[in-house]
N, C-alpha and C positions, 0 to 999 in steps of 0.2 A: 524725488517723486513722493507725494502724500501718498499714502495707503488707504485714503477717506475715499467715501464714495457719494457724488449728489445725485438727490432727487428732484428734476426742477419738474416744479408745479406751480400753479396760479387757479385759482378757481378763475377767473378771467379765459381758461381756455377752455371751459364750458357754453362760450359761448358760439364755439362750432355748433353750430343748431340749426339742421336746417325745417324741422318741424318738429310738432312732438309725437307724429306715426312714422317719422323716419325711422328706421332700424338702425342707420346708425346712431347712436346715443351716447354721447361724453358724460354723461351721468357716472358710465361705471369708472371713470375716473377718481369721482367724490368715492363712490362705494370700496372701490380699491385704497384708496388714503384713506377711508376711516378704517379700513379691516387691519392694516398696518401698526393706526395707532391706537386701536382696541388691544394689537400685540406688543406696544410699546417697541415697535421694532424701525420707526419711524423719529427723529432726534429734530427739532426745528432747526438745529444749525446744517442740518443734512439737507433740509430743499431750500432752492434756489431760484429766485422767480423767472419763467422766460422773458426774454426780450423784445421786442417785435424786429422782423426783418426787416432792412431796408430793401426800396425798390431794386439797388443796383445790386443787391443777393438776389435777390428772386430771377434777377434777368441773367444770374450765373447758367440758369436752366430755358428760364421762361421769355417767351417773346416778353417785349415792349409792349406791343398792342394787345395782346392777351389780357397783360398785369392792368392795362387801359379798362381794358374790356370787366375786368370782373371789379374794377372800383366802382363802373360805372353803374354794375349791376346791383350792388349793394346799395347804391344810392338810391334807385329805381327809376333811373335815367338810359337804361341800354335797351334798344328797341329789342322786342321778341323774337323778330328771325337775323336779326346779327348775335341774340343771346344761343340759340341753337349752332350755328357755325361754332360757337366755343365750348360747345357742349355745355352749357347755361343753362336754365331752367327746364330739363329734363327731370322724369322721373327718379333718376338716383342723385342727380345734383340741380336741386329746387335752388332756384335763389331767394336770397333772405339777405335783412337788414344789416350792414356792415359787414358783408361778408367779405370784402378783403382785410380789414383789419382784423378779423379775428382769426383768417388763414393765414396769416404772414405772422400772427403771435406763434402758430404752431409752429409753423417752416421756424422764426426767431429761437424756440424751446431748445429744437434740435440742434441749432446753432450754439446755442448757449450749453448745452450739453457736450458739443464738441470742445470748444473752448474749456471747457474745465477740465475733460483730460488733456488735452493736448498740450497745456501751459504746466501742464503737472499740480494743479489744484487736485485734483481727485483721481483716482487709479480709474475708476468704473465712473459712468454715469447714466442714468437713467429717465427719458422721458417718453412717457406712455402717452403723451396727447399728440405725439407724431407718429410716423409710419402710414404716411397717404400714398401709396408708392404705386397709384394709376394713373394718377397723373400726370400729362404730356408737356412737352414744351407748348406748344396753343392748345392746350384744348382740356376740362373738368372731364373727367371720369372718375366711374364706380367708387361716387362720396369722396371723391378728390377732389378738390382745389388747385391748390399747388404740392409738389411732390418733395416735401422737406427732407426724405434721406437723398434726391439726388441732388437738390442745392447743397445738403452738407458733403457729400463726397466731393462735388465741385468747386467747394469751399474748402476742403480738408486739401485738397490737392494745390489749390490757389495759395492758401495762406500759408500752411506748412507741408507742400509737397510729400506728403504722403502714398504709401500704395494701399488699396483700400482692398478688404475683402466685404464685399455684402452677401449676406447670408436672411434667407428671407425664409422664414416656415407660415407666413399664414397660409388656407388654406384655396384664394385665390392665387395664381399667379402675380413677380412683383412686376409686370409688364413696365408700366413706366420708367423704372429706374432701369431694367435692361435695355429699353432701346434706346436710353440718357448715353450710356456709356458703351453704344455694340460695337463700335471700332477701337476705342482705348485698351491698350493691353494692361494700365497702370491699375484697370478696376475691374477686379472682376467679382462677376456677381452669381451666384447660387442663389438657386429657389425649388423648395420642395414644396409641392401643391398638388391639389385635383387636378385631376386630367379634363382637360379642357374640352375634353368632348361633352362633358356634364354642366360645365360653372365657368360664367365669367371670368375672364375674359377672353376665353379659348385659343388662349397662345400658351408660351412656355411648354414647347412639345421640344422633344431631346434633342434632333438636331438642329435649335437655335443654340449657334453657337462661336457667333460674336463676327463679326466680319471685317474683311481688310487687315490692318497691324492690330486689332481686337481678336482676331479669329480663335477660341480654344480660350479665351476668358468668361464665357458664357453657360454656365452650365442648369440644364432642366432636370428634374426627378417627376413627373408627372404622375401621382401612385393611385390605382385604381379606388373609385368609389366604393364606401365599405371596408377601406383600409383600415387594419386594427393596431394594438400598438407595435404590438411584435415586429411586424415589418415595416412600418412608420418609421420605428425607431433603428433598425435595421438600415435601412439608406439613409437616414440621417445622420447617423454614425461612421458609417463608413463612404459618404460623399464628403462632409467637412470633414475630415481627419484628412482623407486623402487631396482633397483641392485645397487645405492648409498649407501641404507639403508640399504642394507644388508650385504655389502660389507666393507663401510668404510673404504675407503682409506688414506693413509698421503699425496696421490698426483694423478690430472689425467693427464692423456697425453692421447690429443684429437687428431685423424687424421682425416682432412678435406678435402676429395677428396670433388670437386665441381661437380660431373660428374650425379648427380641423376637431374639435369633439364633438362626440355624440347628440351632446344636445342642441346645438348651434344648428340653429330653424334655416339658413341657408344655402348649409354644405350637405355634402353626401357620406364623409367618413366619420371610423368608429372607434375614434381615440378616445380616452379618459385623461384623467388628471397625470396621468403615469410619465404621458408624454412633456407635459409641463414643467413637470422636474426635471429632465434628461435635458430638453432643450436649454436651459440658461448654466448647467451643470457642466456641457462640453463646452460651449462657447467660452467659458471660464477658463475653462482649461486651456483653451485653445489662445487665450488672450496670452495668457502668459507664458504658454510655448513658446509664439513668436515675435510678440507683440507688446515686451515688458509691461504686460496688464492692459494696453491701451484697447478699453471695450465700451462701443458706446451702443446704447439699446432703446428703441423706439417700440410704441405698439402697433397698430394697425388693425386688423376685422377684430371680429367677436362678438357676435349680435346677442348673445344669452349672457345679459350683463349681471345678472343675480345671481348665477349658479356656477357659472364658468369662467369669466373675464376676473372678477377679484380675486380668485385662486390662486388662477394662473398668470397674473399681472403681480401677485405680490410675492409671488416664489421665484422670481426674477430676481427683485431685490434683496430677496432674502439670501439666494444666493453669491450675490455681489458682497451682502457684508457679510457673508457667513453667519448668515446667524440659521439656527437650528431646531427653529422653532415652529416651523410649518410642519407639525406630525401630528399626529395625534384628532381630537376635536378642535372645529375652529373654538375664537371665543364667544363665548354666551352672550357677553355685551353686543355683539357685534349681530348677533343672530336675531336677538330682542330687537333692537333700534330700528332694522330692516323689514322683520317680516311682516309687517303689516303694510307694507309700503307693494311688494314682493309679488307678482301674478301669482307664482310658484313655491312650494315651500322650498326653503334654502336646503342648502346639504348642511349635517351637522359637523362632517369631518372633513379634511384636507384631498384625501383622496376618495376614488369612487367605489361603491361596493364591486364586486367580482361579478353580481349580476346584475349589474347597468341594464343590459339589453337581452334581449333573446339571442343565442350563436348566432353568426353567420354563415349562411349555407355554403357560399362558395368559397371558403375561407383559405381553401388549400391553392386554389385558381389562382385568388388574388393574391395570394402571398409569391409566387411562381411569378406571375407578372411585374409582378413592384423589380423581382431580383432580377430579371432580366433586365428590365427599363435603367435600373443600378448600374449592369456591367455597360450596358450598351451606352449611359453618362458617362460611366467613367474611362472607356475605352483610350479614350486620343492621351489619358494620364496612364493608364497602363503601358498602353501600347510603346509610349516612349521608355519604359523602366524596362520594359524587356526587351527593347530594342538594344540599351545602355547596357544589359547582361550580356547580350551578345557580342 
């Protein structure tokens, strides 16, 4: 097993674009690979270009006539109310020019990310232009297309029979890949998000929790709006330790939406950069707890692609190769090149001052809720260890 770790990119996967007032923006993909190699932390023999999927991966998830349905729509040949039936040219998923080819490059990225750990090319891999994880078997949602971690877990399990842990921190719910796999017991999937009474898609409440021979592979952290990092990081820590252990995976596959900070114009919580380090730091760990390293990592939301997404997209990597070099101020090169480009002026350092925000008032509430929402996740993995003590 190499100890390398890839980075697959292609500018080519910029061309997810569904407008240029969408919020989602693959831009901060460029902005994240250049901040990397302004840190020279970034090696060309490290990335790796994606592939494109074929139709019969896509259909590992996705109906036939769906994968039908959104060629046709790129072409601009799919009537307007059979594009709505597929959730088509809505306002979160506008359709636009070739847009199966350029969603099935992503679903391909992930793929091709799998494959390089799984062959033992590379310990870690990482591709940020995946993590569309709303996406249905028929049907585009919230800036999905198609949902390339759960073609790769259904791909991971086809080609090398794998058990998968998916671990999901953006800051919507990973709906689509939970209910890809809510009767399989071989995948189980973790997601810490906003609580759905607030934010799209208002699912991922605690007791989903996987059903029939899935039943208790499903687990929700739903954490109050205004969550800070303290107890963000608090149920993140101690739900993947604990569903590691119970779980025991051959491999996880992390989706990294950057979208649970302060600044992130969407959500509602009150995380900083604090959380960005912690998250790619235990997954790490966690890889090679039980998982001889095998860690593969996708992105997902993030809509504050200037100040938040390149951070926290590139201390992932950083993490993966260890390298030690996200402390301090970012680089100057990298700050020049952008800020004229920039709504907002960038941040000059890695992490965020200690007064980001004004307190939060009910800080004591929501930290009490998060723990509760924690034990009452974790209950069905407790409750069997003290069963087992008895």
């Amino acid at each position: 097993m190499s100890d390398s770790c890839a980075f697959v990119f292609s500018e080519q996967l910029l061309k997810y674009k569904f407008n240029n007032n969408h919020p989602f923006n693959q831009f901060r993909l460029q902005l994240t690979v250049d901040l990397l190699h302004k840190l020279q932390a970034l090696a060309p023999e490290q990335i790796i270009p994606p592939r494109t999927a074929a139709k019969e991966e896509l259909a590992l998830i996705h109906d036939k006539s769906y994968i039908e349905a959104v060629q046709q729509a790129g072409m601009g040949t799919l009537p307007s109310e059979i594009a709505e039936n597929y959730g088509l040219g809505t306002d979160d998923t506008p359709i636009f020019p070739n847009m199966h080819e350029a969603s099935s490059l992503l679903v391909g990225g992930t793929l091709t990310a799998v494959d390089a750990v799984m062959t033992g090319k590379a310990l870690h891999a990482l591709h940020l232009g995946g993590g569309l994880h709303h996406g249905f078997r028929g049907k585009a949602s919230g800036f999905c297309v198609y949902n390339d971690s759960s073609v790769a877990i259904k791909y991971l399990q086809e080609k090398y029979h794998a058990r998968v842990l998916y671990i999901d921190t953006d800051a919507h719910h990973g709906d689509g890949v939970q209910w890809s796999f809510y009767d399989d017991p071989n995948v189980c999937t973790l997601s810490i998000h906003e609580t759905g009474r607030y934010l799209f898609p208002g699912t991922g409440n605690i007791n989903e929790r996987g059903q029939g021979p899935g039943y208790g592979y499903s687990f929700n952290f739903p954490v109050d709006a205004f969550t800070e990092d303290e107890s963000w990081l608090d149920v993140y820590t101690q739900s993947v330790r604990e569903v590691a252990a119970f779980f025991k995976p051959d491999v996880i596959l992390t989706q990294n939406g950057a979208d649970s900070h302060y600044y992130d114009p969407l959500t509602h919580l009150s995380a900083t950069m604090k959380i960005y380090r912690e998250i790619p730091r235990l997954a790490h760990e966690i890889a090679h707890q039980y998982c001889n390293g095998k860690w593969i990592a996708v992105g997902g939301g993030g809509y504050d692609i200037w100040r938040v997404v390149p951070r926290a997209w590139a201390l992932i990597w950083l993490e993966m190769t260890e390298n030690s070099c996200g402390y301090g101020y970012l680089p100057d090169a990298w700050i020049k090149k952008w800020q004229k480009a920039s709504p907002v002026p960038l941040p000059m350092e890695w992490d965020d001052p200690a007064d980001l925000y004004e307190p939060i008032p009910r800080k004591a509430e929501i930290t009490e809720k998060n723990l509760l929402t924690l034990e009452k996740g974790l209950y069905p993995i407790r409750s069997q260890k003290s069963e087992k003590i008895k």
